[in-house]
C-alpha positions in Angstrom: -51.5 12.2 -25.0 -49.8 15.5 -24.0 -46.1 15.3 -22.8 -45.7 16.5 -19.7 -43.7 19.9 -18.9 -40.8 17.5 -17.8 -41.1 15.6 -20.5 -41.7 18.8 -23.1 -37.8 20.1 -21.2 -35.8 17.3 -21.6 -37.4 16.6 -25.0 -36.3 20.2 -25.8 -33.4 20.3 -24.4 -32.4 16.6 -26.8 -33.5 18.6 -29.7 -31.3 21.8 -29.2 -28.3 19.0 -28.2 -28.9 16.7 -31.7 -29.6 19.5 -34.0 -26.3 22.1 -33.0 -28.3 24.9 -31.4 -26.3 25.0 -28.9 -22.4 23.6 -28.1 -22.4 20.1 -26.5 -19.5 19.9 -26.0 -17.1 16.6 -27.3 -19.4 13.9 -28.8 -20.0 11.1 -26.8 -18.6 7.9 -26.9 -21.2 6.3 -28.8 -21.9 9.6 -31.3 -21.3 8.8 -34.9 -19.7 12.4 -35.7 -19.8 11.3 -39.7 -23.5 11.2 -39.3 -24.7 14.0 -37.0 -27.0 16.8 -38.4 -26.2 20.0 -39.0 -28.0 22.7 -38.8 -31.3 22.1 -39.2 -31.9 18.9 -40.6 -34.1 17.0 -39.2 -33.0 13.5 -37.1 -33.7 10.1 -38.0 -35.4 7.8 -35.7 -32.3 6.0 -35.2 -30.8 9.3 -34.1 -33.6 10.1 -31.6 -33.2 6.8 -30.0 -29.5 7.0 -29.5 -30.4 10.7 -27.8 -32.5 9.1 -25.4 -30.3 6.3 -24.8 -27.4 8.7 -24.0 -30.2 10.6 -21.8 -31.1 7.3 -19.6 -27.3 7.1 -19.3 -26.8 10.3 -18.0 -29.5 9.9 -15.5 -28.7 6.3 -14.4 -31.8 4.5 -16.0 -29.4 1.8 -18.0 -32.1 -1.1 -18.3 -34.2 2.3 -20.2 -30.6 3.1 -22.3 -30.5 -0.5 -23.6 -33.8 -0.4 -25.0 -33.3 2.7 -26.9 -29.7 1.5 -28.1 -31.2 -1.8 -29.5 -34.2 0.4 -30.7 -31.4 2.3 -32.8 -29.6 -0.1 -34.0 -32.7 -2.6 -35.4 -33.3 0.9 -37.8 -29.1 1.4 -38.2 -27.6 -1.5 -37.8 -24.0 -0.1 -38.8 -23.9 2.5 -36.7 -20.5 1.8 -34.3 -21.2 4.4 -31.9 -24.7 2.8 -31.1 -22.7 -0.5 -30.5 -20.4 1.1 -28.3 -22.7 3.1 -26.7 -24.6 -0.6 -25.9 -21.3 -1.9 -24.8 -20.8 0.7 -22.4 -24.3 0.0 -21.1 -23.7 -3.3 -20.3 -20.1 -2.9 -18.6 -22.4 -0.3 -16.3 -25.3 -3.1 -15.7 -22.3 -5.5 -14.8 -20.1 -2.6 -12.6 -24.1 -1.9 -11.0 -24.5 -5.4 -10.1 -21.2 -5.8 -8.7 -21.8 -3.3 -6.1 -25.2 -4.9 -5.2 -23.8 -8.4 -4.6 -21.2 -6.5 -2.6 -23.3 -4.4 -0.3 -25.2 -7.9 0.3 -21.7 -9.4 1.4 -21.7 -12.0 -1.3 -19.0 -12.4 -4.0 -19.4 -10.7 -7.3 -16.8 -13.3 -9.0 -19.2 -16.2 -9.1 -21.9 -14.2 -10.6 -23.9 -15.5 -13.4 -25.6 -12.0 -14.2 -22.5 -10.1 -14.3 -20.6 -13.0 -16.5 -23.8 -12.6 -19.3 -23.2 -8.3 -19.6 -19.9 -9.4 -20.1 -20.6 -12.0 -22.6 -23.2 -9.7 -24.2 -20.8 -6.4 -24.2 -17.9 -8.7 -25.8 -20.3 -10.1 -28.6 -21.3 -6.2 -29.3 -17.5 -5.0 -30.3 -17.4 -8.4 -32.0 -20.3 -6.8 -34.4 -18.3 -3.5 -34.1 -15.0 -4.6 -35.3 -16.7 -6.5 -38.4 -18.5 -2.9 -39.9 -15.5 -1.0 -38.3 -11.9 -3.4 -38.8 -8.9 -2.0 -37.1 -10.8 0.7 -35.4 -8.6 1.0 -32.1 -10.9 2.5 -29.5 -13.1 -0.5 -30.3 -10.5 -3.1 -29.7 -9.6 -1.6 -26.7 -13.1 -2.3 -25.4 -13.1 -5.0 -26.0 -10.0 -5.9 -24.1 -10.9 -4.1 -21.1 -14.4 -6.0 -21.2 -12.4 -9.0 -21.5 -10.1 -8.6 -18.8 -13.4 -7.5 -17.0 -14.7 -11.0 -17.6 -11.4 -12.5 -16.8 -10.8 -13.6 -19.8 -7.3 -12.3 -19.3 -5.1 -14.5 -22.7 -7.8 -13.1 -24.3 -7.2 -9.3 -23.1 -3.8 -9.9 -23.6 -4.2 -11.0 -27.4 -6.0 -8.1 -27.9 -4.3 -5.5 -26.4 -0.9 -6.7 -28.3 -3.0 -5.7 -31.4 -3.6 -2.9 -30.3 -0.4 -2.2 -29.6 0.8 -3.2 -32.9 -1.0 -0.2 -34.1 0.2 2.3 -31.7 2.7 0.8 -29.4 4.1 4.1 -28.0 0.5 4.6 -26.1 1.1 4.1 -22.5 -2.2 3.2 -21.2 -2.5 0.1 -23.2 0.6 -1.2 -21.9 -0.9 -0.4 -18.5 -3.7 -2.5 -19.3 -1.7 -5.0 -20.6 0.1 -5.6 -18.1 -2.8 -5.2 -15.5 -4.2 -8.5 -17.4 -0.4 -10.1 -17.7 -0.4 -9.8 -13.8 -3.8 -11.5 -12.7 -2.7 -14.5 -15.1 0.6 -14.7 -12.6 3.1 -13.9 -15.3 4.9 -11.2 -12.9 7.5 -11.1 -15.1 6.5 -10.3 -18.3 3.7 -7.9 -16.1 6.8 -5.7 -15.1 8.2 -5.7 -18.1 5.2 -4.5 -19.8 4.6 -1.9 -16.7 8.0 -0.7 -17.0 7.6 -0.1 -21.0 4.8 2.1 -20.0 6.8 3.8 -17.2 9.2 4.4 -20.4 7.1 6.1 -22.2 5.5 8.6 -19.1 8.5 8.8 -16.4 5.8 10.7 -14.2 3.2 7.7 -14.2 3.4 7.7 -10.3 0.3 5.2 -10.2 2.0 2.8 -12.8 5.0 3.0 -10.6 3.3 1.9 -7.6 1.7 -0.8 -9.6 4.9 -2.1 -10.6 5.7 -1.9 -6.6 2.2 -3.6 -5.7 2.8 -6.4 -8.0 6.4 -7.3 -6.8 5.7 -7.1 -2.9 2.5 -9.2 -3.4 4.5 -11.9 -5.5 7.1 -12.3 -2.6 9.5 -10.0 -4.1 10.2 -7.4 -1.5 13.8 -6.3 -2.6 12.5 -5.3 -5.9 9.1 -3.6 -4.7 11.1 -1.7 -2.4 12.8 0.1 -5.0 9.7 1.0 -7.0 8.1 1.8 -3.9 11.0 4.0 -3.0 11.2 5.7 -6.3 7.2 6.5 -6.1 7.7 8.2 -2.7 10.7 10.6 -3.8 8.0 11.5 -6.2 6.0 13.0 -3.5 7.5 13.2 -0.1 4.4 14.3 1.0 2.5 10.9 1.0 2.5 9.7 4.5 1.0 6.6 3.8 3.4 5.5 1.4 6.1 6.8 3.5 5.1 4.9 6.3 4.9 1.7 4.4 8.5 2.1 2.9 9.9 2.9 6.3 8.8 -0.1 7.3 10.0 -2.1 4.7 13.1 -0.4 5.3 13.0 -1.2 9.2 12.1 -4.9 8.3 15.2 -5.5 5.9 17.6 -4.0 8.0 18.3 -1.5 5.8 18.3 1.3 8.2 20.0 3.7 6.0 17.4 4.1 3.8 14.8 4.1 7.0 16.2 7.0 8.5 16.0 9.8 5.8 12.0 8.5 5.5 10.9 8.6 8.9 13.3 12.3 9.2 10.4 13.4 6.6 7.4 11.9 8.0 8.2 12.9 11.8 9.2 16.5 10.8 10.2 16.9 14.5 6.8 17.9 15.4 4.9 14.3 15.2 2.7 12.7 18.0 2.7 9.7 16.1 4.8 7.4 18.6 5.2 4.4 16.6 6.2 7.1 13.8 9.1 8.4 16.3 9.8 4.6 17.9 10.8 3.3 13.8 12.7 6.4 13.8 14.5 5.9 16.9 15.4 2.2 16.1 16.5 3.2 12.6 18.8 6.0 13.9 20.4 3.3 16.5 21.1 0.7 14.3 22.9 3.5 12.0 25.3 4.8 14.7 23.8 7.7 16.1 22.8 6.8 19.8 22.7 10.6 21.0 20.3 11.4 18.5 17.9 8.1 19.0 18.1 8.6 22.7 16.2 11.7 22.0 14.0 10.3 20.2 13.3 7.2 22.2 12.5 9.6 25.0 9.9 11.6 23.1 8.6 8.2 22.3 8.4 7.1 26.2 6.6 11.4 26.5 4.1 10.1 23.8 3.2 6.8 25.6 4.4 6.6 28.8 3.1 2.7 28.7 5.4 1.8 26.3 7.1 -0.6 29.0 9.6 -1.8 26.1 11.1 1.6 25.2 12.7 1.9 29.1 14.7 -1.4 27.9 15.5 -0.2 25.0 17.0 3.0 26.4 18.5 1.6 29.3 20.4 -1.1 27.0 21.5 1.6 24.7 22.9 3.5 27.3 25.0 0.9 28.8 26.2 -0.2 25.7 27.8 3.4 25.9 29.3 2.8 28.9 26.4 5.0 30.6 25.4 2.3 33.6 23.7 4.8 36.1 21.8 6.2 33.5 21.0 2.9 32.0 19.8 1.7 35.3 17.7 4.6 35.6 15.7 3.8 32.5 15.4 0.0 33.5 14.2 1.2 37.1 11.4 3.8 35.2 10.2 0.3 33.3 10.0 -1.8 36.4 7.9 0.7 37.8 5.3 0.8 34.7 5.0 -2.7 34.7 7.1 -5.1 37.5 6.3 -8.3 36.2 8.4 -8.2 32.9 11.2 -10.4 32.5 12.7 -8.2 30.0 13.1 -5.5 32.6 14.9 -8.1 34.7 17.7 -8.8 32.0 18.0 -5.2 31.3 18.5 -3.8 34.7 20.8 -6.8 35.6 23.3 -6.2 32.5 23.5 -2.8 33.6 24.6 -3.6 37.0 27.0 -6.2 35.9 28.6 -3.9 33.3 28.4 -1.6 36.4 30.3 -3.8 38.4 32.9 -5.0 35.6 33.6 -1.4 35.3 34.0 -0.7 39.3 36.6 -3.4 39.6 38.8 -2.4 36.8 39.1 0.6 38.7 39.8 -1.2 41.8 36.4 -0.6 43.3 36.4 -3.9 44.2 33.6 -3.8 47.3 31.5 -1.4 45.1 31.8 -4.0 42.3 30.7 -6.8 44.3 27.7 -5.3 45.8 26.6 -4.6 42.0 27.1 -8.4 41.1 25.5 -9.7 43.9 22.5 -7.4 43.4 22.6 -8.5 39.6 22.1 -11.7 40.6 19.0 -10.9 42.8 17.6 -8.9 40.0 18.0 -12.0 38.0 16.6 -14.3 40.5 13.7 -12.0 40.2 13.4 -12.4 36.5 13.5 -16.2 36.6 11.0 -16.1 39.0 8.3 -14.8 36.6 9.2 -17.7 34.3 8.8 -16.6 31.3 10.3 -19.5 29.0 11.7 -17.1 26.3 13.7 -15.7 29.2 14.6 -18.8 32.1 17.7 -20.2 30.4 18.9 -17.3 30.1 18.5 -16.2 33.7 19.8 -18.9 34.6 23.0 -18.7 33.1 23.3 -15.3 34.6 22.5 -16.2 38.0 25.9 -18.5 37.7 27.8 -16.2 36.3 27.3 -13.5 38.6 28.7 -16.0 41.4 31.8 -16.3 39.4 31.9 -12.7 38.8 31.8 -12.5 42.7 34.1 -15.1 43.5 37.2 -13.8 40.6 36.1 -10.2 42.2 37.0 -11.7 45.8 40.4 -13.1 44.2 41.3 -9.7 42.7 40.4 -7.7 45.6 43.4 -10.2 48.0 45.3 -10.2 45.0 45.4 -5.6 45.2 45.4 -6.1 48.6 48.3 -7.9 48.9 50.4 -6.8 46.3 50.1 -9.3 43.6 48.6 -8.1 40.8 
């Protein structure tokens, strides 16, 4: 029969590829160099079916690929690169099928059909290493198709002979410690992450792995640090950023928060929980002037943010600001009245108010604040909110003692006593 006009191109186009007419480019991974043509010699058969094998590969077709590989080797049965090539075909069938069971919504981990091209990819650089003993890139298949298979002591061995052989190559001790980690030894994982981090300071993705592995295994201390040193490797990774400034925010460690979030707001965000983290950071850390500003682009951003008013009015009484303070609790009750929070805010401000009236003798003044703090916490107790009513409660009483010592200073500057 009479090949087709496809079939006459790609034939054609395998013949220039195998026979050097033309640059190819690197041989693949499952070319034996040692035994290409040159020139114009003609191919083996073996030869012709690893060209088509590397084809079906090339195009997808890896049920076609295998049959070609397995072709080849029944007429070379030593050649490694065919083995690897097979290998490789199998680790594709099993990556394919993964994908398939996911897309279904089932779980790939249980499969049988992925487990046997894992199996059968294993038992190929088993065959490889016997014609081809020490060879390195063949060991490391193997490893990775082990730790594939989650056959991780397994990986493990084999990757620490590979490393016996070249143990300054960083990407082992990557996968190494990739394998260490999903067998739950987190220590000797870092250790062999950090070796790798050793040997290429500007691994950034080994870095975060490092990170990844800590915070997952309940070590957030450490993980911050790695993730810290992965972001000042690029500033410019907001998501990364964002996570540390949380991490940050969530340890109290608001020193460290506040340079991040500086960086990720840029004074121009509309992110509001962006600027909120930033304004809480820049409280804790001293600077009220400069997170009051901030808070209030937060309440411009999202007006609904009922909490911020609270937050603002308590940070401006704590600086002795009451009318202002009150102000901000007042704006809060408005958004949404039926928040005990904005009852406990907008009665410490008029307490503080009125502590601050009677010092200066204002005594009348200060004990129309108290008793209107104690109406604004009558209100808040009347919401019940449980995380709220003892406390109410104990304010409600205090505010009649503030009212009655208030009285007793007032006769006591009336009458000369004090």
């Amino acid at each position: 029969m009479e090949p087709t006009l496809q079939g006459r191109v790609v034939w054609t186009a395998l013949m220039i590829c195998l026979l050097g007419m033309a640059g190819c480019g690197a041989p693949a991974m499952d070319q034996d160099v040692s035994t290409q043509p040159t020139g114009r010699e003609e191919i083996t058969p073996a030869q012709r079916s690893q060209a088509l094998a590397q084809q079906y590969v090339k195009n997808g077709d890896y049920e076609q690929a295998e049959i070609q590989y397995k072709k080849g080797l029944a007429m070379d049965p030593a050649s490694v690169g065919m083995m690897r090539g097979l290998a490789d075909v199998y680790m594709k069938l099993a990556g394919r099928k993964k994908e398939s069971i996911k897309a279904m919504g089932g779980s790939p981990d249980t499969s049988q059909v992925i487990q046997a091209y894992y199996d059968k990819a294993v038992a190929v650089y088993d065959e490889a290493l016997e014609f081809a003993p020490g060879n390195t890139d063949i060991m490391e298949g193997r490893a990775y198709t082990l730790t594939a298979a989650t056959r991780y002591e397994e990986a493990v061995a084999e990757y620490q002979r590979v490393l016996a052989k070249k143990p300054d190559d960083a990407s082992v001790h990557v996968n190494k410690a990739y394998a260490l980690g999903k067998m739950g030894e987190v220590d000797s994982a870092v250790q062999a992450y950090s070796r790798a981090v050793e040997l290429d300071p500007n691994d950034r993705d080994t870095i975060l792995r490092i990170a990844r592995l800590l915070y997952d295994n309940n070590r957030e201390p450490e993980s911050r640090a790695w993730f810290g040193r992965a972001y000042m490797m690029d500033t410019s990774d907001n998501t990364l950023g964002r996570f540390l400034g949380a991490l940050y925010i969530r340890a109290k460690d608001y020193e460290s928060a506040v340079p991040i979030y500086e960086e990720l707001v840029g004074g121009e965000s509309e992110d509001w929980r962006l600027q909120l983290n930033y304004a809480v950071a820049l409280e804790k850390t001293d600077d009220p002037d400069e997170a009051l500003l901030v808070y209030e682009e937060v309440i411009r951003l999202n007006p609904e943010k009922v909490e911020v008013y609270f937050q603002v009015a308590d940070l401006l009484v704590d600086g002795e600001r009451y009318s202002e303070g009150l102000e901000y609790a007042d704006r809060g009750l408005v958004v949404n009245p039926d928040i005990a929070n904005g009852y406990a805010s907008k009665g410490k401000a008029l307490e503080k108010l009125g502590t601050h009236l009677a010092k200066a003798k204002k005594f009348k003044d200060a004990e129309a604040r108290y008793t209107e703090a104690r109406t604004v916490f009558q209100k808040g107790l009347a919401i019940n909110d449980p995380r709220f009513n003892d406390y109410f409660k104990k304010q409600i009483a205090r505010q009649e003692q503030l009212i009655d010592r208030n009285e007793a200073q007032a006769d006591m500057h009336e009458y000369g006593y004090e």
